[in-house]
N, C-alpha and C positions, 0 to 999 in steps of 0.2 A: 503494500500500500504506500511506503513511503516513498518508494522509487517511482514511482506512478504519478505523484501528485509532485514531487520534483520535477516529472518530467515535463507535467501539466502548466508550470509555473515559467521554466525555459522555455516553452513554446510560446505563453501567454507575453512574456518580457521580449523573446526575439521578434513577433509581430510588433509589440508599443517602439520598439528600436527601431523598427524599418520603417513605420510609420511617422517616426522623429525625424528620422534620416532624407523620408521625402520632402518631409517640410521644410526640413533649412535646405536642401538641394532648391526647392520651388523658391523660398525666401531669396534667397545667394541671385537665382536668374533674375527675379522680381527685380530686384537693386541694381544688378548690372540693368538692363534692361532703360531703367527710370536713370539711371547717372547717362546713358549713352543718351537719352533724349533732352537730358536738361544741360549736356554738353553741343548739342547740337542748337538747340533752343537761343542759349548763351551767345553762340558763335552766327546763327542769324542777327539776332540783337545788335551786336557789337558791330556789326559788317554795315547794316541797315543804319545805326547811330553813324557812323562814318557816311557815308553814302548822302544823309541828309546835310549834315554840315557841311559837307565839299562842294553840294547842291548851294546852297545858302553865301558862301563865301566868294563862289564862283559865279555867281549872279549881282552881289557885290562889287566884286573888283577889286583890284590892287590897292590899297594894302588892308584890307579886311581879313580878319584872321578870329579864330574861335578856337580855345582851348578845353577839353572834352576827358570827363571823367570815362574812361569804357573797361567794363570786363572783359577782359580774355581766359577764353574757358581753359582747363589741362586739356593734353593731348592736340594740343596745336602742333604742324609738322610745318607750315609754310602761311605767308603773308604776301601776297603778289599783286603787284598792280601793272596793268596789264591795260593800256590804252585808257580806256573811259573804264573800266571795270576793278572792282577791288577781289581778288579771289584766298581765300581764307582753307585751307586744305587741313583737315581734322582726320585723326585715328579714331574708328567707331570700330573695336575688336578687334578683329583681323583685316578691317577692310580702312581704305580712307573716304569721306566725304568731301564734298569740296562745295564751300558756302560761297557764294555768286552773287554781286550785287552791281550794277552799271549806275554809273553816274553819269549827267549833264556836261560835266569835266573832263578833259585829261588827270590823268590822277599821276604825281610820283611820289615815291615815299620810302619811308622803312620800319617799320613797329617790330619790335622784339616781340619772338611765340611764348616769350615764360609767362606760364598764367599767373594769372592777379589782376585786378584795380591797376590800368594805366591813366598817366597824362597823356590825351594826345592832341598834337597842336596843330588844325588845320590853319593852313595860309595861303591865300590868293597870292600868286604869280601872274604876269603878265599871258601867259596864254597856257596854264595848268593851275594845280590846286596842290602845293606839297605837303605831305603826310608825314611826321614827324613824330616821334614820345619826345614830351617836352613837361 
């Protein structure tokens, strides 16, 4: 009888285990899942906040200029400007995204990928907009 209900109780305990085991496995994807969206999310934001000011400065004119608090999310790989376009190239797991925003401008520039809270300092040029951390 003893070994019986021993046996009864490792059965009962290895199911509440695997049933533990699914959960943080489901929890663990949940999280990645929501960080991969709210880094994507960020990285629109941040692209678009640029996008508008280079619009605004560049309708302006020389020497208007605006200085801009923006997040930069982790897993930034590149910062490219590219004609009238700003392209922002993020790690999403194994793959990379690439966040795209056109501007009214010419855009030149250079923003460092380390995330955080930057400054960055749009300025009207005579026929562009340069992008700067300032």
């Amino acid at each position: 009888m003893r070994g019986q209900a021993a046996f009864e109780y490792l059965i009962l305990f290895s199911i509440a285990l695997l049933l533990l085991g699914i959960l943080v496995w489901y929890s663990q994807e949940m999280t990645e899942s929501n960080r991969n969206d709210m880094t994507v999310a960020n990285a629109i934001t941040a692209v678009n906040k640029i996008v508008d000011a280079a619009n605004i400065v560049y309708t302006q004119g020389n020497p208007s200029q605006i200085t801009l608090s923006v997040y930069i999310p982790e897993r930034v790989i590149s910062i490219d400007f590219i004609g009238n376009t700003i392209a922002m190239k993020v790690q999403i797991g194994s793959q990379t995204s690439d966040i795209i925003a056109s501007s009214k401008a010419p855009l030149q520039g250079n923003i460092p990928t380390s995330s955080g809270t930057k400054k960055i300092k749009i300025i009207a040029e005579e026929n562009y907009v340069n992008i700067t951390q300032g």
